[in-house]
C-alpha positions as CSV (number, residue, x, y, z in Angstrom):
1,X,-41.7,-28.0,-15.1
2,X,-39.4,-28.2,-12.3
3,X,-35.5,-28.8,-12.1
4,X,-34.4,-32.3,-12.9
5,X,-31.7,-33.5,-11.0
6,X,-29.1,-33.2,-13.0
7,X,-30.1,-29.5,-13.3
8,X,-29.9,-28.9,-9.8
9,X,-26.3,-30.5,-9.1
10,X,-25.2,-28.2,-12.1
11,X,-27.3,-24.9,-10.3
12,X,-25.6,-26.0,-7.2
13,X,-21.7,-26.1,-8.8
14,X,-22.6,-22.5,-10.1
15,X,-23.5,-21.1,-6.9
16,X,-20.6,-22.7,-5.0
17,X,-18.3,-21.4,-7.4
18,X,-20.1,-17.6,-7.4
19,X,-19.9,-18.0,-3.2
20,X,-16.4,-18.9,-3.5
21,X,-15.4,-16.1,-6.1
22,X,-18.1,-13.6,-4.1
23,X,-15.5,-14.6,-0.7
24,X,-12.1,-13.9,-2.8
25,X,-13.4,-10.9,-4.2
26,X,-13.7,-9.8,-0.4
27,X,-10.9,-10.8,0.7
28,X,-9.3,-9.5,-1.8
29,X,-11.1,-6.3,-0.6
30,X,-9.9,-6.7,2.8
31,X,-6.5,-7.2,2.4
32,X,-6.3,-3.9,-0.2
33,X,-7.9,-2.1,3.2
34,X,-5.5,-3.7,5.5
35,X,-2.5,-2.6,2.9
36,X,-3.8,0.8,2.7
37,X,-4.1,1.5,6.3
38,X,-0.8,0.1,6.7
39,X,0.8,2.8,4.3
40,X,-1.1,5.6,5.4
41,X,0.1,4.6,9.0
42,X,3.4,4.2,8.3
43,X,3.3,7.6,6.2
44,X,1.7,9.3,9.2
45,X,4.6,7.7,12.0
46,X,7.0,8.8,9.4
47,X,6.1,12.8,9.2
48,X,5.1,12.6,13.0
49,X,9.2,11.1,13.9
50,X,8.1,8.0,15.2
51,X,9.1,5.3,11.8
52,X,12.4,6.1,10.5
53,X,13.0,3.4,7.7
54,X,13.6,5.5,4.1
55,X,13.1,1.9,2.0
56,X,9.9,0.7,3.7
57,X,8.9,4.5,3.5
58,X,10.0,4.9,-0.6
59,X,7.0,1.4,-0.9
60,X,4.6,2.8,0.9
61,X,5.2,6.3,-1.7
62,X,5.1,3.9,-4.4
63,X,1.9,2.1,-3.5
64,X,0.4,5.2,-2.3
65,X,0.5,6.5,-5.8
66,X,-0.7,3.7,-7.5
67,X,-3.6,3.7,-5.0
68,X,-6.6,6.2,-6.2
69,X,-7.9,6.2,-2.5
70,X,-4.8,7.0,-0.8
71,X,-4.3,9.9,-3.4
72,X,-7.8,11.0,-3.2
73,X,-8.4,11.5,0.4
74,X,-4.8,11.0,2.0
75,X,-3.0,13.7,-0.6
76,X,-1.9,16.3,1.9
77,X,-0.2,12.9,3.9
78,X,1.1,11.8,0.9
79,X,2.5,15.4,-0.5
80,X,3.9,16.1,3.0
81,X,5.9,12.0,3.1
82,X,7.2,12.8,-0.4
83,X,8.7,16.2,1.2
84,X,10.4,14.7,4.2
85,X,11.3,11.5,2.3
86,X,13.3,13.8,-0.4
87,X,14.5,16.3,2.2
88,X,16.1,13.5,3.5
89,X,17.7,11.5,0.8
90,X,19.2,14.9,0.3
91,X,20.5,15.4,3.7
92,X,21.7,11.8,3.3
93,X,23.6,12.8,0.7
94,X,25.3,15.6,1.6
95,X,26.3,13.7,5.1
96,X,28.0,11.2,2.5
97,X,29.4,13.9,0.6
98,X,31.2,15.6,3.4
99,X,32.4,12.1,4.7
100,X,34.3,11.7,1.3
101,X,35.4,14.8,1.2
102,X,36.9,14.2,4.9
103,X,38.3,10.8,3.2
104,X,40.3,12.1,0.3
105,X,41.9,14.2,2.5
């Protein structure tokens, strides 16, 4: 009993379509690796002085802890961005503060 033809171009449909969900699946992998070292990166220019934008910094917090990895084995980084990243905003803040002040006046 062997594999009629029929059975065969059905076999080889299956396996093209497992190859081809097998390849998403890693890239898919991949690009989740690629994002992730991106984010830590950024996180770890940000503490270290070098990356100074607050919005791309606030996504890379927000992504950060949505991502189990990142929180696992990156949470001093993370802790540490969250500190500087809300220092800040409130430093931001009072600077925008004192400017209205200086505007009423």
């Amino acid at each position: 009993m062997g594999i009629e033809k029929k059975d065969y171009n059905k076999f080889k449909e299956i396996l093209k379509d497992f190859k081809t969900k097998r390849e998403k699946n890693i890239e898919r992998m991949i690009e989740e690796a690629e994002k992730r070292t991106e984010v830590i990166n950024k996180m770890q220019w940000y503490i270290d002085g070098i990356y100074y934008s607050l919005d791309d910094i606030e996504k890379c917090i927000n992504y950060a802890m949505n991502d189990k990895l990142i929180q696992e084995r990156y949470k001093e980084l993370l802790a540490k961005t969250i500190s500087k990243f809300n220092k800040d905003l409130e430093e931001i803040d009072r600077i925008l503060e004192e400017e209205d002040e200086e505007i009423d006046f």
